[in-house]
N, C-alpha and C positions, 0 to 999 in steps of 0.2 A: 514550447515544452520539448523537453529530450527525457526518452527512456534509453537506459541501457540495461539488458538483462545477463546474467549468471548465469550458469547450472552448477552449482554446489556438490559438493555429496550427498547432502540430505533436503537441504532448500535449495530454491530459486529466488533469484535475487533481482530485486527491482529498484533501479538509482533512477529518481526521478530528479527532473531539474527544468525551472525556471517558471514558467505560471500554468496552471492547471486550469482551464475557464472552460464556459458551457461553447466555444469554438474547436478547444478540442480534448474534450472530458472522453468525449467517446475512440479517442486514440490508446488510452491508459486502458481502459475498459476492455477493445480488445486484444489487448496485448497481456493484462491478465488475464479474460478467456480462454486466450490461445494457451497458454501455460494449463492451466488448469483442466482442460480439454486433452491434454497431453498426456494428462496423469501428473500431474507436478501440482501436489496441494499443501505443502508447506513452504510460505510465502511470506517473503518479508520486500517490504517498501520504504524504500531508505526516502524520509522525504526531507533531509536537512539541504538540500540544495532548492527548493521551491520555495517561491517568495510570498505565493499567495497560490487559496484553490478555493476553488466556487464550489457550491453546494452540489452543482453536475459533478466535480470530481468527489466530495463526499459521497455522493450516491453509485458513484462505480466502484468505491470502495469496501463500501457497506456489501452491495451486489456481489462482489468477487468474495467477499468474509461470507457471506449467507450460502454459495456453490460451493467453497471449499468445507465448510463446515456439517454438510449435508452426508460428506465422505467421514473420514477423519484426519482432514488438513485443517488448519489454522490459516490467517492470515494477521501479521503482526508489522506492529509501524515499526522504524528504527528512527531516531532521532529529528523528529519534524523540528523545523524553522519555528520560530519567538510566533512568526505569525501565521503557521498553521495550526499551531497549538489550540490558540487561542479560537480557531472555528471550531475545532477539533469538541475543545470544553464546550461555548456558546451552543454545538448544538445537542452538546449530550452524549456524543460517540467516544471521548475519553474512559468513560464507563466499559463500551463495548470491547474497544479492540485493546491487545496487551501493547502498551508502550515503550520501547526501551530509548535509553537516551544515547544509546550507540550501534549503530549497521551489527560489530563482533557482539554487542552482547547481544542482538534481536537472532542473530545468527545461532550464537549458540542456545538459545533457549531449547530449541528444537529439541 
């Protein structure tokens, strides 16, 4: 797994890439932390370059959306992969987070 991070004008930007698993779910976790920690609570996670994420990365996801949301930050997907979507739905969290189908529009919702 590779992150690379942003600082926006308004968001912080997260391009995540390549598998997400419970080896290292807790890399993503604190690297949105550290952001969020920062003062940086409008956050978008590009995740169309990840092939696959394990429910440890759903759960740092969730985690970093439940701390940003406590302030008045957001956290929002930008265009997940065919098959993170699809854990995405299966576990119910498509409901939660706002989805957009492209990094500029997740970016500009802000």
């Amino acid at each position: 797994m590779q992150i690379q991070t942003s600082e926006l004008k308004r968001v912080t930007l997260f391009e995540v890439s390549g598998r997400v698993d419970s080896t290292n779910a807790n890399e993503l976790g604190d690297a949105l932390n550290a952001a969020i920690d920062a003062g940086r609570t409008q956050i978008v996670v590009d995740l169309s370059n990840v092939e696959y994420m394990s429910s440890a990365g759903l759960r740092e996801l969730v985690t970093a959306l439940k701390k940003v949301k406590r302030g008045t930050g957001d956290l929002r997907l930008a265009a997940p992969s065919e098959r993170v979507m699809e854990v995405l739905e299966l576990a119910g969290l498509d409901s939660i987070f706002e989805i957009y189908p492209s990094q500029v529009e997740a970016v500009g919702s802000f």
